[in-house]
Backbone as CSV, one residue per row, in Angstrom:
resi,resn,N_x,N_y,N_z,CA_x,CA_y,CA_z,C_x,C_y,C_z
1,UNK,-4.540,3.219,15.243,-5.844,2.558,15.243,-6.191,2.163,13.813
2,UNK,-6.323,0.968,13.509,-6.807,0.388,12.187,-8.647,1.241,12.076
3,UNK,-8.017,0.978,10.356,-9.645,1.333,9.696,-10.900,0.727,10.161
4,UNK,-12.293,1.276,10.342,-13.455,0.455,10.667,-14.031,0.019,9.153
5,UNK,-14.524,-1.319,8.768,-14.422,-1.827,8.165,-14.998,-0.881,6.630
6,UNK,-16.123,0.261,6.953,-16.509,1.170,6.293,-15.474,2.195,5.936
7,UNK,-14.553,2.505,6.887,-13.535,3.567,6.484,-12.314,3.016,5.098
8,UNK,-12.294,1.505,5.745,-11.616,0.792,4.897,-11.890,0.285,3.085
9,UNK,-13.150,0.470,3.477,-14.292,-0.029,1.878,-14.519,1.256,1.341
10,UNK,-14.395,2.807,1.886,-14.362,4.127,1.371,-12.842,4.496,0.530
11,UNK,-11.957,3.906,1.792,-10.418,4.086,0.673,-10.072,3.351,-0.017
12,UNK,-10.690,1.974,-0.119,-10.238,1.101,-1.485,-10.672,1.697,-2.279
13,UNK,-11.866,1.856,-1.956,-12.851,2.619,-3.223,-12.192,3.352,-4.039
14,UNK,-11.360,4.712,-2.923,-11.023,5.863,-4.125,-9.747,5.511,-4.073
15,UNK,-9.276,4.491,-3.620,-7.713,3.878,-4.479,-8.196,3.481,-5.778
16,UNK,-8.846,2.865,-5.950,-9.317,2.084,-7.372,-10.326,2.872,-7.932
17,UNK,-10.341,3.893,-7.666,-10.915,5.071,-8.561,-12.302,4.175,-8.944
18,UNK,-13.093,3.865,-7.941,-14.676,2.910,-8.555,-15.710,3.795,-7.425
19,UNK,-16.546,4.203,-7.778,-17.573,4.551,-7.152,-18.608,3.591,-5.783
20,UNK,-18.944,4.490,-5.087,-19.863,2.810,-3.984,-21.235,2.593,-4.776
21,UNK,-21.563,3.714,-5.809,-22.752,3.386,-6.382,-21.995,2.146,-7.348
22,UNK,-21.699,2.112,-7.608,-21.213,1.392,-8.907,-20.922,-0.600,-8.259
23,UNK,-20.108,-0.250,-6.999,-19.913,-1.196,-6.380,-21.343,-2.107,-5.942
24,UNK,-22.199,-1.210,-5.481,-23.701,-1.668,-5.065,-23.759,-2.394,-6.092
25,UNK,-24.264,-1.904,-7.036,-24.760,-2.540,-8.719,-23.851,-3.907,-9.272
26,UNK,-22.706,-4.123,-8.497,-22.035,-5.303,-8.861,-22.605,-6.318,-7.836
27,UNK,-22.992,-5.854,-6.712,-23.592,-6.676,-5.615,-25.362,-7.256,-6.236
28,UNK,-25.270,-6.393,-6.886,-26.905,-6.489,-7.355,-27.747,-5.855,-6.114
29,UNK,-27.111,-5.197,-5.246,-27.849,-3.675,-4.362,-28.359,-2.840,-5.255
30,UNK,-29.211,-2.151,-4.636,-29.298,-0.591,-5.256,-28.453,-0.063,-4.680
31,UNK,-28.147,1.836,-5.651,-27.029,2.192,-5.923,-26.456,2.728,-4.511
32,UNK,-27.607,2.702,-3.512,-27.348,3.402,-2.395,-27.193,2.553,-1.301
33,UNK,-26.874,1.258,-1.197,-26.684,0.322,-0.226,-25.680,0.690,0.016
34,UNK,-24.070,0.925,-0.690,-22.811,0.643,0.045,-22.399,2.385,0.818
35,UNK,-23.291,3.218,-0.257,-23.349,4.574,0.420,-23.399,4.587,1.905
36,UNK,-24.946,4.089,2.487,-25.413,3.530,3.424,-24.707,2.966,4.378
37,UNK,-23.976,2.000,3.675,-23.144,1.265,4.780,-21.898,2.128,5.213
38,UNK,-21.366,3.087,4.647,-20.397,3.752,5.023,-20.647,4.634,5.661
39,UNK,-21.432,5.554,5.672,-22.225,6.581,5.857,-23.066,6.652,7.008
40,UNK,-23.872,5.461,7.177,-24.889,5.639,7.942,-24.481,4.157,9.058
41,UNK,-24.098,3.200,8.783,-23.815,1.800,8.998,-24.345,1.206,9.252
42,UNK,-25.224,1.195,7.799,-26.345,0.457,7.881,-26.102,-0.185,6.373
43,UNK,-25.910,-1.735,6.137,-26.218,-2.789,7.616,-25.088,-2.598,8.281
44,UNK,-25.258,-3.114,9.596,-24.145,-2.843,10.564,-22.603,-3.533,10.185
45,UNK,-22.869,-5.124,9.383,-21.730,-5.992,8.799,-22.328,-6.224,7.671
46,UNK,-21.358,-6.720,6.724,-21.801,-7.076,5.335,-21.684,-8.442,5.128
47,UNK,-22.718,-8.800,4.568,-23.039,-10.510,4.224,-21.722,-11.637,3.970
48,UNK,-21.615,-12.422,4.345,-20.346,-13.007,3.926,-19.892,-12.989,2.109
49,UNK,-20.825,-13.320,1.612,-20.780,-13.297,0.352,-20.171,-12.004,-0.627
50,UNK,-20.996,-10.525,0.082,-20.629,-9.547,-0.674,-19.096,-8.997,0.134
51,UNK,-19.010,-9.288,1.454,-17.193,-9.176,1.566,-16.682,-9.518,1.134
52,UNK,-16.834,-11.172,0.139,-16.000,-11.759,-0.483,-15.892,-11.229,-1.728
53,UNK,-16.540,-10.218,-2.343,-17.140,-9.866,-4.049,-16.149,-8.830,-3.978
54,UNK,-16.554,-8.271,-2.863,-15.661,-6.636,-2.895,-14.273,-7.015,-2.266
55,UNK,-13.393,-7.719,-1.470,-12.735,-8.011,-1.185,-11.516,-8.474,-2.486
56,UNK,-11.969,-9.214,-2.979,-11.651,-9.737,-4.501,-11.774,-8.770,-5.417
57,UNK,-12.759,-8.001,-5.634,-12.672,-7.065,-6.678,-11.727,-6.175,-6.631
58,UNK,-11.829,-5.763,-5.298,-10.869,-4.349,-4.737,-9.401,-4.819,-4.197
59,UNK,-9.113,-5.948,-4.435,-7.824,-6.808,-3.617,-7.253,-6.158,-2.847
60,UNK,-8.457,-6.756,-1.848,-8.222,-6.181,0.056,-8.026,-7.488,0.305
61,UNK,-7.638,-7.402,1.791,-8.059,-8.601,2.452,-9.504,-8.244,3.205
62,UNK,-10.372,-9.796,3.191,-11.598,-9.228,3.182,-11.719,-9.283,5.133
63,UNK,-10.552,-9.567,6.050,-10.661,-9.483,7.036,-10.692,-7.822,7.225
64,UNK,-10.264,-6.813,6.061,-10.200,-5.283,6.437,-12.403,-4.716,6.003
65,UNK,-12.871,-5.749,5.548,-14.245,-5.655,5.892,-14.941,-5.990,6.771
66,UNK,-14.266,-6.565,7.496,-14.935,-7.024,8.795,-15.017,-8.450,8.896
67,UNK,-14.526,-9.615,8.067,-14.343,-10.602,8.196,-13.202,-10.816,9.756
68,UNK,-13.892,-12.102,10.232,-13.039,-12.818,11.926,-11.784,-12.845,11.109
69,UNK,-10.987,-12.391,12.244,-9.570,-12.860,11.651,-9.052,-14.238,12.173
70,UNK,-8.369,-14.642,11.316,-7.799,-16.228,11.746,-6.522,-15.963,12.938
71,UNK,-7.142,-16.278,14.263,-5.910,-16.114,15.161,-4.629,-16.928,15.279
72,UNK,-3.648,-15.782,15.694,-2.560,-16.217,15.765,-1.965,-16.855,14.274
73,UNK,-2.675,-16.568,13.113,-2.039,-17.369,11.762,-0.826,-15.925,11.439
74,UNK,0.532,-16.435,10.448,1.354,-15.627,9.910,0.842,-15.652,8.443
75,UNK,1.368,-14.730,7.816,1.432,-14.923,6.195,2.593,-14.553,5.744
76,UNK,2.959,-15.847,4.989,4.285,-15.507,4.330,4.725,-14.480,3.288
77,UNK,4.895,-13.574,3.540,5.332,-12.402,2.371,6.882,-12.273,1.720
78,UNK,6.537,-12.714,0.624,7.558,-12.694,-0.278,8.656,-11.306,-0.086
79,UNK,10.189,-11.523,0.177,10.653,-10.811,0.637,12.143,-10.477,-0.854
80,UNK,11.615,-9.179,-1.563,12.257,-9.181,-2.640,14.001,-9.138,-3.091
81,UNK,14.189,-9.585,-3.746,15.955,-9.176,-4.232,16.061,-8.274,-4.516
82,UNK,15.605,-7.061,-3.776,15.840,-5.830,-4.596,16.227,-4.862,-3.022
83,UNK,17.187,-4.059,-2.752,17.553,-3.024,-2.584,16.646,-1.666,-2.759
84,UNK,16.059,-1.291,-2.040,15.593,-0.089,-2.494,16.098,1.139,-2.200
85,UNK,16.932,2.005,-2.928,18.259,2.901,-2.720,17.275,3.962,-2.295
86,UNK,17.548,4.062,-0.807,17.584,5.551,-0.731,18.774,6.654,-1.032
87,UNK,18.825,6.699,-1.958,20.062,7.444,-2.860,19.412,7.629,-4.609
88,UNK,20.515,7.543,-4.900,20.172,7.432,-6.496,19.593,6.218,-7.171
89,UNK,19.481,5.133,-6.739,18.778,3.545,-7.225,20.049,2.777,-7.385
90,UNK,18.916,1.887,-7.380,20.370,0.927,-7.972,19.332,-0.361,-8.934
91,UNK,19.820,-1.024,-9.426,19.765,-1.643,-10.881,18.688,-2.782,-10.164
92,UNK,16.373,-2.694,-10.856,16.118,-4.014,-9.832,16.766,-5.171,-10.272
93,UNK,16.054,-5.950,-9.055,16.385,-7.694,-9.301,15.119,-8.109,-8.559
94,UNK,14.158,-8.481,-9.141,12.993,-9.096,-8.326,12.308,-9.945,-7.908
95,UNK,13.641,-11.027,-8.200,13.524,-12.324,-7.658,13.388,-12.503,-6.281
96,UNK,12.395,-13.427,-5.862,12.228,-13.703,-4.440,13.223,-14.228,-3.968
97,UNK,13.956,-13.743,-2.485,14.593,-14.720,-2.169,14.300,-15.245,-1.161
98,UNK,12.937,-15.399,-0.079,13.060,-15.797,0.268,11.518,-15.236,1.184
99,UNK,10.593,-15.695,1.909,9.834,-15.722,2.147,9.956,-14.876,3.955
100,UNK,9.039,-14.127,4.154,9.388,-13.577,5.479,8.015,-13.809,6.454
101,UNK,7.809,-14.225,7.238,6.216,-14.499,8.338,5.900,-13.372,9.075
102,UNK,4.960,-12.526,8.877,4.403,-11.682,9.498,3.246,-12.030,9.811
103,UNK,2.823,-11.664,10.972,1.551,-11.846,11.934,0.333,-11.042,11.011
104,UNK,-0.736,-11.642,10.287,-1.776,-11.114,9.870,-2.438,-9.779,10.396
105,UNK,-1.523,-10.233,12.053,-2.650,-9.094,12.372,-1.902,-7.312,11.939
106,UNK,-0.285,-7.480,11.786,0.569,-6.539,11.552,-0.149,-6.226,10.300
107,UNK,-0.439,-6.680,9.175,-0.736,-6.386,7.914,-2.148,-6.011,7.892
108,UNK,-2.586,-6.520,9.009,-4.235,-5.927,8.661,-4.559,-4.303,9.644
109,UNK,-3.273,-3.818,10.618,-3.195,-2.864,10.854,-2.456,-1.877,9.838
110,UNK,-1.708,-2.517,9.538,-1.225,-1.477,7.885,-1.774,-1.426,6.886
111,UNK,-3.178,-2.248,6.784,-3.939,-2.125,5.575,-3.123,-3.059,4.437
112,UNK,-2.279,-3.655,4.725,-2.395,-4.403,3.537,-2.942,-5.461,3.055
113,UNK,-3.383,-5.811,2.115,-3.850,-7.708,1.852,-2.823,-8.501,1.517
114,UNK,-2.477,-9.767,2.463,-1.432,-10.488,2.028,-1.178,-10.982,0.718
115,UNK,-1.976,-10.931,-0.516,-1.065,-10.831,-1.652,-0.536,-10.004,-2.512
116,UNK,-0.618,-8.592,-1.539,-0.108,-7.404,-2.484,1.153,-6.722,-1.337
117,UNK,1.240,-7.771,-0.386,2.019,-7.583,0.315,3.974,-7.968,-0.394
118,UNK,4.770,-6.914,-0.546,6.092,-7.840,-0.126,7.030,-7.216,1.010
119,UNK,8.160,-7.583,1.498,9.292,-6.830,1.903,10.483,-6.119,1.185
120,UNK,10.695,-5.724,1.315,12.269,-5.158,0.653,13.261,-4.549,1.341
121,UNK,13.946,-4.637,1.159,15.591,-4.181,1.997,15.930,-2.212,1.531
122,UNK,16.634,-1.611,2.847,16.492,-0.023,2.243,18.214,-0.005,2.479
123,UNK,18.786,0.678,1.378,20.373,1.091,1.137,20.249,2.488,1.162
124,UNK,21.620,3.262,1.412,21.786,4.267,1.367,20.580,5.304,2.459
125,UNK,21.463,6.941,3.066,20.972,7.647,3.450,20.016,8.729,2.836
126,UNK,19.713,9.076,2.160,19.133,9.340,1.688,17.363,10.075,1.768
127,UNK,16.882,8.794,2.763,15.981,9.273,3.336,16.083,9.354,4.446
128,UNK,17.687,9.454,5.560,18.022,9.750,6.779,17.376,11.235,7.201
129,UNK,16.617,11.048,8.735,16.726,9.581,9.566,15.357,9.167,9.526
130,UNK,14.457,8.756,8.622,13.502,8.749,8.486,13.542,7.126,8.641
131,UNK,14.339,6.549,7.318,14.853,5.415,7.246,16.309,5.684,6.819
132,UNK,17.108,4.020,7.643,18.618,4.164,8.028,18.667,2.850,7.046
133,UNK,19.920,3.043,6.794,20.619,1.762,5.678,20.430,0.612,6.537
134,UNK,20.104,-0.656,5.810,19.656,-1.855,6.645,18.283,-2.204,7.320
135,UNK,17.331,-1.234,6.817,16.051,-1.335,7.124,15.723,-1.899,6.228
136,UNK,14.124,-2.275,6.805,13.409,-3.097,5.721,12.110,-2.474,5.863
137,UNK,11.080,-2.835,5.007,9.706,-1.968,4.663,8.852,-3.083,4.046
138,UNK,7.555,-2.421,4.534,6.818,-3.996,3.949,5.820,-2.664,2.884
139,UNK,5.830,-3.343,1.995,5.372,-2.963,1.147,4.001,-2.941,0.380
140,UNK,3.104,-2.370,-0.023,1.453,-2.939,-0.431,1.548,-2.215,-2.044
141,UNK,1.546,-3.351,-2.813,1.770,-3.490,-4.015,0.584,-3.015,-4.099
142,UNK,-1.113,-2.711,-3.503,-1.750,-2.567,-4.443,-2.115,-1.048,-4.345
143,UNK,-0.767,-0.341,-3.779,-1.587,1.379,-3.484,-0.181,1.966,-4.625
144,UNK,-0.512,2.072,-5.273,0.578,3.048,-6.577,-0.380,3.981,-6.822
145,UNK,-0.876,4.653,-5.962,-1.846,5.871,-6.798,-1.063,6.775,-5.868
146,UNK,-0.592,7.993,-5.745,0.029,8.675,-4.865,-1.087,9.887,-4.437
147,UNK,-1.007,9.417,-3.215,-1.817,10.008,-2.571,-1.665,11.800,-2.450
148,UNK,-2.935,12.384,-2.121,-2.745,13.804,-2.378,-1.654,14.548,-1.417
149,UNK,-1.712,13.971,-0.587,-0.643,14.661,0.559,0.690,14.295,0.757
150,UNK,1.000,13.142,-0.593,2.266,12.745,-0.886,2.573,11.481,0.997
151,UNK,3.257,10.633,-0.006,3.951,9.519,1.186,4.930,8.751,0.366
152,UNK,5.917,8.210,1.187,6.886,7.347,0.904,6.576,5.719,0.262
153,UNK,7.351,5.808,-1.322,6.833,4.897,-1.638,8.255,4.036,-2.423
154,UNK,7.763,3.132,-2.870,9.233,2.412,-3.350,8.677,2.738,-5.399
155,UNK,9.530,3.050,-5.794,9.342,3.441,-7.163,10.270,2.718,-8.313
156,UNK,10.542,2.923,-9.472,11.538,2.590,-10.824,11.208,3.418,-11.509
157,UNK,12.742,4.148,-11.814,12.765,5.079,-12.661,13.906,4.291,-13.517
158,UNK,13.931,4.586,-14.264,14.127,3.545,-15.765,14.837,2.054,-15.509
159,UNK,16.087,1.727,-15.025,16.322,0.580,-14.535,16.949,0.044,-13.106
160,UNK,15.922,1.258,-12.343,17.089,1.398,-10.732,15.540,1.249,-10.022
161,UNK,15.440,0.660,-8.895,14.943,0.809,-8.031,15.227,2.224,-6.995
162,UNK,14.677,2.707,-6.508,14.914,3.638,-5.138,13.183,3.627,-3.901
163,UNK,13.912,4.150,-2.839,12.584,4.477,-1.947,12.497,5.966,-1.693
164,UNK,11.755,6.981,-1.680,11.412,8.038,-1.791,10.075,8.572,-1.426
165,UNK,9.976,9.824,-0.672,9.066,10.597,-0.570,8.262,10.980,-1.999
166,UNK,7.301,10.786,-2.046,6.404,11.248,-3.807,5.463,12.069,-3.214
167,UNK,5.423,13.385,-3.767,3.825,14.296,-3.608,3.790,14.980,-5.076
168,UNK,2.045,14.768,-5.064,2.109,15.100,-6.362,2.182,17.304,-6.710
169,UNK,2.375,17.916,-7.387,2.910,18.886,-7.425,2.523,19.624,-9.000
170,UNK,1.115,19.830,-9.132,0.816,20.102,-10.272,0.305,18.562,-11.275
171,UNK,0.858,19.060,-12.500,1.049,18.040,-13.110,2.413,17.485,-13.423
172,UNK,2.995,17.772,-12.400,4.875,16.903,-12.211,4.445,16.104,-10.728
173,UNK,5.439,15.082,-10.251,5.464,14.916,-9.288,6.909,14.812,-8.483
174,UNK,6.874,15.444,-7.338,8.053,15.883,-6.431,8.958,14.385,-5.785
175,UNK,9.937,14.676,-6.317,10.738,13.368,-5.565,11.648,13.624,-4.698
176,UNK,11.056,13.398,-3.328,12.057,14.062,-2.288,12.678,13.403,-1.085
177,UNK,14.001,13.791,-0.914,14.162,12.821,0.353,14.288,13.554,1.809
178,UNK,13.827,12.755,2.913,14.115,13.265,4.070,15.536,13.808,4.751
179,UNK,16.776,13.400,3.648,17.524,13.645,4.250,17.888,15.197,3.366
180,UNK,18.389,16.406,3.786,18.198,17.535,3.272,19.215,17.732,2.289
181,UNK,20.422,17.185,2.562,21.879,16.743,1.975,21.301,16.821,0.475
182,UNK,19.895,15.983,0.117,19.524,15.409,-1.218,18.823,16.895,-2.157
183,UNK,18.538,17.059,-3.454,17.674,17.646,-3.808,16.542,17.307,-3.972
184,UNK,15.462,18.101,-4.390,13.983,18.001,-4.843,14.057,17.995,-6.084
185,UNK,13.427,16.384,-7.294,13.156,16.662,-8.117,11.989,16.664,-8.754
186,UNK,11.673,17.563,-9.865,10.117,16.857,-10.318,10.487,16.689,-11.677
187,UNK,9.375,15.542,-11.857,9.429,14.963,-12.814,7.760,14.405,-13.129
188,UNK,7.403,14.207,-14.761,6.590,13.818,-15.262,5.825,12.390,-14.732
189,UNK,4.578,12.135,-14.441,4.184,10.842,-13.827,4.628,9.690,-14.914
190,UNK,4.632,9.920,-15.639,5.278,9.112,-16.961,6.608,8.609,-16.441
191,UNK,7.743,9.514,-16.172,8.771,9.270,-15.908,9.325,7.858,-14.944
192,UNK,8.241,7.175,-14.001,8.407,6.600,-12.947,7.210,5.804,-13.087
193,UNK,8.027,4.489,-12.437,6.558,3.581,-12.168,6.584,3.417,-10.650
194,UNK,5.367,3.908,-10.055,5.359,3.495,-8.395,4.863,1.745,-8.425
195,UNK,5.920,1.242,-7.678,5.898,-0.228,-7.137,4.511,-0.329,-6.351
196,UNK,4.800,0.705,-5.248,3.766,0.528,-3.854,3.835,1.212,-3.063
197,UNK,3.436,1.534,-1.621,3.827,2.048,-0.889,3.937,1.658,0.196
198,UNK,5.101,2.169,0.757,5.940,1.892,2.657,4.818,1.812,3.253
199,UNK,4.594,1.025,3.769,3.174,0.892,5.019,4.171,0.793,6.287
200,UNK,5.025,-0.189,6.290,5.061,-0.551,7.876,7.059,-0.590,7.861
201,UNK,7.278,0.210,8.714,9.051,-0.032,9.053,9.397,-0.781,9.772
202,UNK,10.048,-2.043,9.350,10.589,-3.407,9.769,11.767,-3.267,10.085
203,UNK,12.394,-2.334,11.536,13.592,-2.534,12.155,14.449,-3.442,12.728
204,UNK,15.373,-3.678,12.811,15.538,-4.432,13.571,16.563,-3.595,14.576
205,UNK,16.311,-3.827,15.942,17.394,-3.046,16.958,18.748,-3.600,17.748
């Protein structure tokens, strides 16, 4: 079940580490309007104007505020040259090659906004059988904050791409794969740049 448009404007929020008081005050609300709206749901929808403020600010798509969605439209998501090793990495390349059409409505159930959207291709076992070599993953470039309960995300650690389980673990964070074969490592948040994270598994059968 997708986010209600308030549940959705609560987790951008603390993705982007911004307060709803703070957000109000960019609307030119007082500090307790967007509180309100999450909270209480009140107003019941938000003005066209301020979906578009916060939508843009927070780079959502502003259909995850409650904007009509455009039926039946695709959005083309850039589908990367890169391999994402479930194994040890392998060397990126992040040239587009080639554009992939997904149904808006797939991306607006995974929460992503189509321009922080891409695809990428998965190698190696690694994270077997979670994901199998020859999968693909759509990706939301704009969640690199790793969430407290840890999730699978596509990362770079110095010049390799890989896809991996991340939970954070103190002040290290745990890099682990589903397949048991692998070890657990931790390492410094420094050490790694998170790309994004796996939203949606693009099989093919």
């Amino acid at each position: 079940m997708s986010d209600t448009p308030q549940q959705a404007l609560a987790k951008a929020a603390r993705a982007r580490g911004v307060a709803l008081s703070a957000l109000s005050r960019m609307l030119g609300r007082n500090q307790a309007y967007l509180g309100q709206f999450v909270n209480r749901g009140s107003p019941r929808m938000l003005p066209e104007r301020e979906r578009r403020m916060l939508a843009d600010f927070l780079a959502i798509d502003e259909v995850l505020l409650g904007a009509p969605a455009p039926v039946g439209e695709d959005v083309a998501v850039p589908w990367l040259a890169v391999q994402a090793a479930a194994g040890g990495g392998q060397v990126a390349d992040e040239r587009v090659l080639r554009t992939e059409r997904l149904p808006r409505v797939a991306l607006r159930g995974a929460g992503v906004a189509p321009d922080a959207a891409s695809v990428i291709g998965v190698s190696g076992d690694s994270m077997a059988p979670t994901l199998r070599d020859g999968d693909r993953l759509l990706v939301d470039r704009a969640a690199r904050r790793i969430a407290a309960r840890g999730g699978i995300y596509v990362l770079r650690r110095g010049e390799a791409v890989m896809v991996k389980r991340l939970v954070p673990h103190g002040e290290q964070v745990e890099i682990r794969s589903d397949n048991p074969l692998w070890p657990v490592e931790r390492v410094s948040p420094g050490d790694i740049e998170v790309i994004g994270r796996a939203t949606l598994l693009l099989r093919r059968l």
